[in-house]
C-alpha positions as CSV (number, residue, x, y, z in Angstrom):
1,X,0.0,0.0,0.0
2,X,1.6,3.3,-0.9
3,X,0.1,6.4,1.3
4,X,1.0,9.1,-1.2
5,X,-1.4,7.3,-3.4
6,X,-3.9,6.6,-1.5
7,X,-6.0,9.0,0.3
8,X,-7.2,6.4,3.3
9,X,-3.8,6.3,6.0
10,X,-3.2,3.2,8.4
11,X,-4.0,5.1,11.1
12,X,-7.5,5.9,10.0
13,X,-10.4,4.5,12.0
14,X,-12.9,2.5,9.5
15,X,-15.9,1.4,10.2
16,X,-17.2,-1.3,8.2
17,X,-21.3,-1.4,8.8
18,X,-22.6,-5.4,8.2
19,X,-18.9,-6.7,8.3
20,X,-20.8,-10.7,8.6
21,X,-22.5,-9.8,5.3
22,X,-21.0,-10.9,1.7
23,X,-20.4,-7.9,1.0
24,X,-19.0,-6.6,4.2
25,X,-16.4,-9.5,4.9
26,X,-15.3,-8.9,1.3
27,X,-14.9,-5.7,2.1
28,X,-12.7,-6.2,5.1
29,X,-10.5,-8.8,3.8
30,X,-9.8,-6.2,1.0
31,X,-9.2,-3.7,3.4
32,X,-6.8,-5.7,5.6
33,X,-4.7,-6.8,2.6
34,X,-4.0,-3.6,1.9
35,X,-2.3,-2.8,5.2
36,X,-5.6,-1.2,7.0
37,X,-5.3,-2.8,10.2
38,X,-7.9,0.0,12.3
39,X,-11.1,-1.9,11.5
40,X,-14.1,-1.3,13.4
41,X,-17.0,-3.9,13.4
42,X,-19.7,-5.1,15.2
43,X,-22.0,-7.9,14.8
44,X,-25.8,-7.2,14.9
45,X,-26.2,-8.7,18.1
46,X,-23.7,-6.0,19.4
47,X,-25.5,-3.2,17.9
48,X,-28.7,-3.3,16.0
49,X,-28.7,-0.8,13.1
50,X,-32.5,0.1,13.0
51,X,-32.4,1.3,16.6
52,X,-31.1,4.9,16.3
53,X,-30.6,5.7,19.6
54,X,-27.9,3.1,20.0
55,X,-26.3,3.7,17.1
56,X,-25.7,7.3,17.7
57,X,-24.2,5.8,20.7
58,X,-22.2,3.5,18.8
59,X,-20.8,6.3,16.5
60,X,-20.3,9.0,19.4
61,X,-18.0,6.3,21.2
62,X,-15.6,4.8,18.6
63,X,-15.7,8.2,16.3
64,X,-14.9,6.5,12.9
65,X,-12.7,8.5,10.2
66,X,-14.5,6.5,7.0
67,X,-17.2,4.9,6.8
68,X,-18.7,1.4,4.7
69,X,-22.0,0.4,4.6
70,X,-22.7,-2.5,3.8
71,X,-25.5,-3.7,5.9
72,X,-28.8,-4.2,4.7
73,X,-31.8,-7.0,4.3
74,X,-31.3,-8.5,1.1
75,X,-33.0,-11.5,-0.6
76,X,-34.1,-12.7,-3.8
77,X,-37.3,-13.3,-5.8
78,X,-39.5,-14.9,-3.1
79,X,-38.3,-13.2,-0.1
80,X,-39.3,-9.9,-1.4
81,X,-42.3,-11.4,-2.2
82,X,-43.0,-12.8,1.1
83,X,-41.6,-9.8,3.3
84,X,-42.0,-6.3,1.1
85,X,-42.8,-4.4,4.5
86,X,-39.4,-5.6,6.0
87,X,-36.9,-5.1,2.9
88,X,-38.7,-1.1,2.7
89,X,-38.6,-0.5,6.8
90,X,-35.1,-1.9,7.7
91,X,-33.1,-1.6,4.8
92,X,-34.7,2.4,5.0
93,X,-34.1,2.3,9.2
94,X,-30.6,1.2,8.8
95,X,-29.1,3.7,6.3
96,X,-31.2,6.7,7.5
97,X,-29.8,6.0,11.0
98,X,-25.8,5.3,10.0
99,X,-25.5,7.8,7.4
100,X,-26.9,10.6,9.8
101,X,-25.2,9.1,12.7
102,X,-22.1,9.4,11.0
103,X,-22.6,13.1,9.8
104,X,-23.4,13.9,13.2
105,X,-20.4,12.8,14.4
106,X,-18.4,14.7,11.6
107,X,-17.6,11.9,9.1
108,X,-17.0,13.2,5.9
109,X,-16.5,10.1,3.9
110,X,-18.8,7.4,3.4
111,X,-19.4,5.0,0.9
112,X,-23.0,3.2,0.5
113,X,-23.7,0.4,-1.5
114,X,-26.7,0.0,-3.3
115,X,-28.4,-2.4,-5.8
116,X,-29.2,-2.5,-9.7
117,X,-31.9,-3.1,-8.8
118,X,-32.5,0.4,-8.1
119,X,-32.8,1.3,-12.2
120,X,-35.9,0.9,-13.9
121,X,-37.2,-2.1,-15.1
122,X,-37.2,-1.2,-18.9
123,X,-34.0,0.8,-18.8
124,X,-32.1,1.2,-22.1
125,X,-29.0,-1.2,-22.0
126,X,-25.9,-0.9,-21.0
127,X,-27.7,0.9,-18.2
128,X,-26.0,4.2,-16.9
129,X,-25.9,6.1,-13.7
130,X,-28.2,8.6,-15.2
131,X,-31.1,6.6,-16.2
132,X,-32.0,6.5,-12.2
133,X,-35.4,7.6,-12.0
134,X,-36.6,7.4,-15.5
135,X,-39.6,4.9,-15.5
136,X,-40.9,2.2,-13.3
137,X,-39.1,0.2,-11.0
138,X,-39.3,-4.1,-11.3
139,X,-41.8,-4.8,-9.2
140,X,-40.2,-7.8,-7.6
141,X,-37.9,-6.2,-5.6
142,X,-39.5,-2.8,-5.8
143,X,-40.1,-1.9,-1.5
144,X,-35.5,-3.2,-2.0
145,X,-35.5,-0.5,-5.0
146,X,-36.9,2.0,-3.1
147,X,-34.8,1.7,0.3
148,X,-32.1,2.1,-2.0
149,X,-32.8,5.0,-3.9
150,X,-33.9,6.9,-1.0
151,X,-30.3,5.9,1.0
152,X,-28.8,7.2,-2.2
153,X,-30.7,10.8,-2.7
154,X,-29.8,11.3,1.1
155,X,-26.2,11.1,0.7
156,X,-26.7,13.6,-2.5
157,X,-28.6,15.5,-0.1
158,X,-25.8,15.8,2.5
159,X,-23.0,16.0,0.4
160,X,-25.1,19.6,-1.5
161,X,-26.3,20.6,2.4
162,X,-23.6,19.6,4.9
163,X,-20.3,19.2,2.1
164,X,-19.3,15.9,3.0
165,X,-18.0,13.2,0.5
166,X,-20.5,10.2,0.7
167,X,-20.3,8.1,-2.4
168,X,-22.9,5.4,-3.8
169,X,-22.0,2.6,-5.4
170,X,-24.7,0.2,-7.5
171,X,-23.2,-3.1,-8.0
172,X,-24.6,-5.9,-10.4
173,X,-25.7,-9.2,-9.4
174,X,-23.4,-10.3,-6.4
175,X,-21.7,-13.7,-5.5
176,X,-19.0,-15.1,-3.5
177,X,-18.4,-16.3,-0.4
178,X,-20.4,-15.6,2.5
179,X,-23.4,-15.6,0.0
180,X,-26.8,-16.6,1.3
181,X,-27.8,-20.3,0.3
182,X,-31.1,-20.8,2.2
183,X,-33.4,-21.5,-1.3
184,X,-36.2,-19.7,0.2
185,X,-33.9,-16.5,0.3
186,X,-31.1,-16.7,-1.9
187,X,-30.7,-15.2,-5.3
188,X,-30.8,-16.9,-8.4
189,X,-26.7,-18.3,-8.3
190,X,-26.6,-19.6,-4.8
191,X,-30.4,-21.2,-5.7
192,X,-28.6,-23.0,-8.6
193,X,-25.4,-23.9,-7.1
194,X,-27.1,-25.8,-4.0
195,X,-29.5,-27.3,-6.3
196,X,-27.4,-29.0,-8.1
197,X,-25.1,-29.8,-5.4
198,X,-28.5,-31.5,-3.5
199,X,-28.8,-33.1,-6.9
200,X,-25.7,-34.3,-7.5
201,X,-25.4,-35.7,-4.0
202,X,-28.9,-38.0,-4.5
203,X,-27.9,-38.7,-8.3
204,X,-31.0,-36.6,-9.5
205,X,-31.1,-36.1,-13.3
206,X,-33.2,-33.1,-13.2
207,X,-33.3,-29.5,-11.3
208,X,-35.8,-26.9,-11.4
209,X,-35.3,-23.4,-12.3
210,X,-37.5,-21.0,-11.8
211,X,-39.0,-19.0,-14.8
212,X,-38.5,-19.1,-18.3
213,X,-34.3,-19.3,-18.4
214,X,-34.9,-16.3,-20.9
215,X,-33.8,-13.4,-18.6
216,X,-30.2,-11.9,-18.8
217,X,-28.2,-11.3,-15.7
218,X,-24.6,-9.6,-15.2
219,X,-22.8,-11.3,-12.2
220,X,-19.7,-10.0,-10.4
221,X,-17.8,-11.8,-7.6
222,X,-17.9,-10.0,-4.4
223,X,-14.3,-9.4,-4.3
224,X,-14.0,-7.9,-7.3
225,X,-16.9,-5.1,-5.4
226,X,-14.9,-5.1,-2.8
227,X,-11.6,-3.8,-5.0
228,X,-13.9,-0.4,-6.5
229,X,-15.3,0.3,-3.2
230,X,-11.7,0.6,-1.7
231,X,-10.8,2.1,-4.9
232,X,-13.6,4.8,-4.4
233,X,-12.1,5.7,-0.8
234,X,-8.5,5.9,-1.5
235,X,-9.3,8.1,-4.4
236,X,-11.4,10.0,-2.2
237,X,-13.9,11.2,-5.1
238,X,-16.2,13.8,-3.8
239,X,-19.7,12.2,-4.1
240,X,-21.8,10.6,-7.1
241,X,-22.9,7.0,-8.1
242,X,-20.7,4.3,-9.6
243,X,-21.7,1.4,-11.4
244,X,-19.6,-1.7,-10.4
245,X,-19.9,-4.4,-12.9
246,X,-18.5,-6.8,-15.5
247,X,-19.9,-5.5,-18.5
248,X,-21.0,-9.1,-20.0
249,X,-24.3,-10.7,-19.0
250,X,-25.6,-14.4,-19.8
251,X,-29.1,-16.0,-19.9
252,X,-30.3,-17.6,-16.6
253,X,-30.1,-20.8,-18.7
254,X,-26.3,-20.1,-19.7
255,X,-25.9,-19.3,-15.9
256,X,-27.7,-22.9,-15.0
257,X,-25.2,-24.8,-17.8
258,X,-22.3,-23.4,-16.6
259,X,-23.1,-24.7,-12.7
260,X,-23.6,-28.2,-13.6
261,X,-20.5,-28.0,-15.1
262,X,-18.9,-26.9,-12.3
263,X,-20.6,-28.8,-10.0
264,X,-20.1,-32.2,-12.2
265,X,-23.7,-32.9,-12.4
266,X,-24.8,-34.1,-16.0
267,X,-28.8,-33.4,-15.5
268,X,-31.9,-31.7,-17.1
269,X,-32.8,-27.7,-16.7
270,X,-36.5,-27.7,-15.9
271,X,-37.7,-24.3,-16.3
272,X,-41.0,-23.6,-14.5
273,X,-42.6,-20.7,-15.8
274,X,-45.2,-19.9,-13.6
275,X,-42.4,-18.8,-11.3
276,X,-41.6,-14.6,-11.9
277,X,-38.5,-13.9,-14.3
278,X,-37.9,-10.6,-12.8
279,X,-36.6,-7.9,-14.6
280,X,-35.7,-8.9,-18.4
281,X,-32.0,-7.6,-18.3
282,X,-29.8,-5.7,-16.0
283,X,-26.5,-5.1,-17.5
284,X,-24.3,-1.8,-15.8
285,X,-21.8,0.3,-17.8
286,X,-19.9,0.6,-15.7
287,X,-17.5,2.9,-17.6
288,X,-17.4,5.3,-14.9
289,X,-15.5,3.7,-12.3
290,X,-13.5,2.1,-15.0
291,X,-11.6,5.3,-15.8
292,X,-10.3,5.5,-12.2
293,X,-8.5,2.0,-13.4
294,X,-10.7,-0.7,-11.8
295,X,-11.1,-4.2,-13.7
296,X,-13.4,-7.1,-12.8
297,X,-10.6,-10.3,-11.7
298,X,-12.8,-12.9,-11.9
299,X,-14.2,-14.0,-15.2
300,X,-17.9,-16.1,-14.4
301,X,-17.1,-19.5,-14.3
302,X,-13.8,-19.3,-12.4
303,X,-15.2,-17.2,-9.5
304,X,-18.4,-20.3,-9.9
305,X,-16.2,-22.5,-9.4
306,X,-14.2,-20.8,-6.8
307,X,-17.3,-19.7,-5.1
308,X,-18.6,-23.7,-5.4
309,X,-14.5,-24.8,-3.6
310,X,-15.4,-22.6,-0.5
311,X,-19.1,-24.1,0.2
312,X,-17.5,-27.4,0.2
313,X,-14.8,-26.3,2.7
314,X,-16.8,-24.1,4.7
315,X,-19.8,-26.5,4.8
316,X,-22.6,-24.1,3.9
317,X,-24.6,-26.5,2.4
318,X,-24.8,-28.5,5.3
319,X,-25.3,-25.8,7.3
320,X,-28.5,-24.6,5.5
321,X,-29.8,-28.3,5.6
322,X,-29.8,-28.2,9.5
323,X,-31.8,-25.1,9.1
């Protein structure tokens, strides 16, 4: 790590919000590897991020230099359906209260992560930055969209107000380890990959996708995130959104192939259409962030098969079976 190029020092206090998450234990072990040792965390049961009072407590005590968040209630298709009350109330409760905890305690830079999701449903493709707020959201994840676009427009709001430096950052479609692998809550590649690892441990020949396979989805390993997002800091860009994303998507029958091959299973995609596709394509330019020199590492069926290598070491999938 080189501090004249970098605008985030060692002896910066950072506090990464949802550090447990995907996103947030990408996060730190990007963070650490670059020599950034001053970490602050704690798990939810420490401090629970809807509850304001405490975490203006939280943030008056440790006084953080930088700030990550990365917490949030995320799910896929049929948790959103499920719970749309909870994704809008928490996901809104936990960035209102950490973003204005942490400009009441004089943090000027912050980074919040958001969602594609947050673009409309029908946007033009590649879709850019600016196309936030130009027609309807998907309605499958809309009460998710809306949390996000509103954690979003309030660090615009303080940044034009107050003159700090909070910066948003919408990735793609997110995987890696840590990811969420209970099938009632997962996203469409931890669905597949514990599919067909269920199937390929009972010799199935067949495994069920939902919807038509016709949809187009952009996937980028969590790591990868994790790499702009400290980018983002040590540049120390003044405010804005960023795309973060690979700039190739593939069908969600492409996606299905490629993890039965890396699982090893040799069995038949049944597609169930009555299930919801979602939105028909989300693919990010994500030429923005790409002229401060970020690149994706992981091309799609390396970080699959990488991401597939840690559930069987960690034992996730048994894990989610005891459930």
């Amino acid at each position: 790590m080189s501090e004249r190029l970098s605008a985030i020092r060692p002896y910066h206090r950072i506090y990464v919000a949802g550090h447990n998450g995907m996103v947030g234990s990408a996060l730190t072990r990007a963070l650490r590897a670059r020599g950034y040792a001053n970490l602050v965390t704690r798990a939810h049961g420490e401090l629970d991020l809807t509850d304001q009072d405490a975490v203006r407590r939280f943030f008056a005590e440790t006084a953080p230099d930088l700030v990550f968040v990365a917490a949030a209630r995320v799910g896929g298709i049929l948790a959103n359906a499920r719970e749309p009350a909870s994704f809008l109330y928490e996901n809104l409760a936990i960035e209102l209260n950490v973003i204005h905890a942490a400009l009441r305690a004089g943090v000027k830079r912050l980074l919040f992560l958001g969602s594609s999701c947050i673009y409309p449903r029908d946007c033009p493709q590649p879709i850019r930055e600016e196309y936030l707020l130009s027609g309807p959201l998907e309605l499958t994840n809309e009460p998710y969209a809306v949390a996000k676009i509103a954690g979003l427009k309030l660090c615009e709001a303080f940044n034009a107000q107050y003159g700090t430096r909070y910066v948003s950052v919408m990735p793609t479609n997110l995987y890696g380890p840590g990811d969420n692998f209970d099938l009632a809550r997962s996203h469409v590649l931890p669905a597949l990959l514990r599919k067909a690892h269920l199937a390929a441990q009972s010799a199935a020949r067949a495994i069920t996708v939902w919807g038509s396979g016709e949809p187009r989805r952009e996937l980028l390993h969590v790591d990868d995130l994790a790499e702009a997002c400290v980018l983002l800091m040590e540049r120390d860009v003044g405010g804005g959104v960023y795309n973060v994303g690979t700039g190739a998507d593939v069908t969600v029958r492409e996606l299905a192939e490629t993890v039965l091959r890396v699982v090893g299973l040799d069995a038949r995609l049944v597609f169930d259409a009555s299930k919801p596709d979602g939105t028909p394509q989300k693919l990010l330019d994500a030429s923005r962030i790409r002229a401060l020199g970020w690149r994706h590492r992981y091309g799609l069926e390396e970080g699959i098969r990488l991401t597939y290598q840690w559930c069987l070491e960690s034992g996730v999938f048994e894990r989610a079976e005891a459930a």
